[in-house]
Every structure is written in structure tokens, then in C-alpha cells.
N, C-alpha and C positions, 0 to 999 in steps of 0.2 A: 843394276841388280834388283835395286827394288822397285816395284811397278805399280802402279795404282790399274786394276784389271777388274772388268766386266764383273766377275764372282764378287766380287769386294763393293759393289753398288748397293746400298741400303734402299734405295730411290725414293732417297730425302734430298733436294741440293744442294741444301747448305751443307748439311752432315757427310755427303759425297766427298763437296769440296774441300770440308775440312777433314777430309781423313788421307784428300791428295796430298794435301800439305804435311802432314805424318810422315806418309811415304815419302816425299821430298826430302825431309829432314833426316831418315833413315838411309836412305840412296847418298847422301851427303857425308852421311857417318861411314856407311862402304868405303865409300871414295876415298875419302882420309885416310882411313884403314891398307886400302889396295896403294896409294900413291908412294913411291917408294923415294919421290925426289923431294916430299914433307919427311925430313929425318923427326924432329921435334914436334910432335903434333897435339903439343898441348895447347896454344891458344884454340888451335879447331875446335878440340875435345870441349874446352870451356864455353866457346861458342853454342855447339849442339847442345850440349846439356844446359843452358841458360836458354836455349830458343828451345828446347822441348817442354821446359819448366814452364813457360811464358805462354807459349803457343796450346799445350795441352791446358792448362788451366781457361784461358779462354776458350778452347772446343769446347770442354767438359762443363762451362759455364753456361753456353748456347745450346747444347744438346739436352742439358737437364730442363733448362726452361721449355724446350720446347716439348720435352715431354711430361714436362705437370700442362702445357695447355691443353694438351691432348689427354690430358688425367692417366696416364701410361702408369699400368699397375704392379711394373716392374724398378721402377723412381725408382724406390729406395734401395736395391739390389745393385744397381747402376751409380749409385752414389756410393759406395763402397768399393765398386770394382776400382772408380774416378780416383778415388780417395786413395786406395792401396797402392793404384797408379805412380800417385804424386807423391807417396814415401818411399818406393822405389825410388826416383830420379833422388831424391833428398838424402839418401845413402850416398850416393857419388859426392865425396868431400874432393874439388877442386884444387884445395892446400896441400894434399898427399900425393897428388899426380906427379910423377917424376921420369927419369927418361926409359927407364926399366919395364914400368908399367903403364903404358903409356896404350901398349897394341893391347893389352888383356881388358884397359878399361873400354877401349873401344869396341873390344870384342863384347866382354860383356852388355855393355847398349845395345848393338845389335842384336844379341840373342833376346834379352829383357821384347824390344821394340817386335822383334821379329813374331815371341811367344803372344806377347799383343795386338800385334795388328792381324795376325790372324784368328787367336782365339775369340779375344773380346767381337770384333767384327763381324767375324763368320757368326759366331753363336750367340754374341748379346744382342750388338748392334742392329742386326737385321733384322732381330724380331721386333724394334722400333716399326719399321716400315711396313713391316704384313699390320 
């Protein structure tokens, strides 16, 4: 379902690569979501949402350095979207997942991730690369 595609090229490589890995991890949450033979799909759940916490802090880490080298005079605009990012995922409390809400919290990452990788990408991220 989720695809790392042509339009979504920054044509940065590093920044490319790490926004495949986004999409991997979002294609991963799908998948849990759609597998009907994971009844209990909270270790998954806790899994994504710790590799997103992990993983996006280091994007967000290599993508800002790489644009104060580049003196990118949108830095500090980019550090707040990074930032609002990272208290999103930080709202998802792992201790409350129960078997009830289990598809909504999934559902929710996906839409959060879904609103992200396209908005942020399409219209912040690319303007990196021009």
C-alpha cells in the first residue's frame, strides 16, 4: 500500500533513502492493520511506534545538519515541523493499548504518517532539493 514513488524524490540520496525507510515502516503498519491472522496486534503496534520514534529522530537529525551546511533558510521552519513530528508519536502511550483499540491506534499512525509523508515531503521537503 505504501510506496516510496518517483513524485516523492527530493533528489537528495541520503534524504531519498531515508524517507524509503518512512514508507517501509508505514507499509508495515498497513500490514498489521490488514492481517486478520495477528488477532493481538499490540507488540507490532509497540514495535512501529518505537522504530518510528528512533528512526524519524535520526532522519530528522541528518536532514537538519544537512541543511544548516547548505545554510537552508527555511532550518528553522523544518525544525518545528521535526519537532511537532516527534510529539505526535509521543502522544501514542503504549501502557493504554488494549485489544479494543488496538485497529483505531493503528489506524490513527497511518493517517498521522499518511498526512506526513505527503504533506511534509511534497511541500517542505522538496524545497530542500530545488
Amino acid at each position: 500500500m505504501y510506496e516510496f514513488k518517483e513524485e516523492f524524490r527530493v533528489g537528495i540520496d541520503f534524504v531519498d533513502d531515508e524517507h524509503k525507510k518512512l514508507f517501509e515502516i508505514a507499509d508495515r503498519a498497513y500490514n498489521v492493520l490488514m492481517d486478520e491472522f495477528i488477532p493481538d496486534k499490540y507488540d507490532y503496534i509497540v514495535d512501529i511506534i518505537n522504530e518510528l520514534k528512533d528512526y524519524a529522530a535520526t532522519h530528522f537529525k541528518h536532514e537538519e545538519e544537512y541543511m544548516e551546511s547548505i545554510k537552508y533558510r527555511r532550518l528553522l521552519s523544518q525544525k518545528v515541523m521535526h519537532n511537532d513530528f516527534m510529539e505526535e508519536l509521543s502522544k501514542y502511550n503504549i501502557y493504554e493499548l488494549d485489544n479494543e483499540n488496538q485497529k483505531e491506534v493503528i489506524l490513527e499512525i497511518l493517517n498521522f504518517l499518511n498526512d506526513w509523508l505527503i504533506n511534509h515531503i511534497l511541500k517542505a521537503d522538496m524545497l530542500i532539493g530545488k
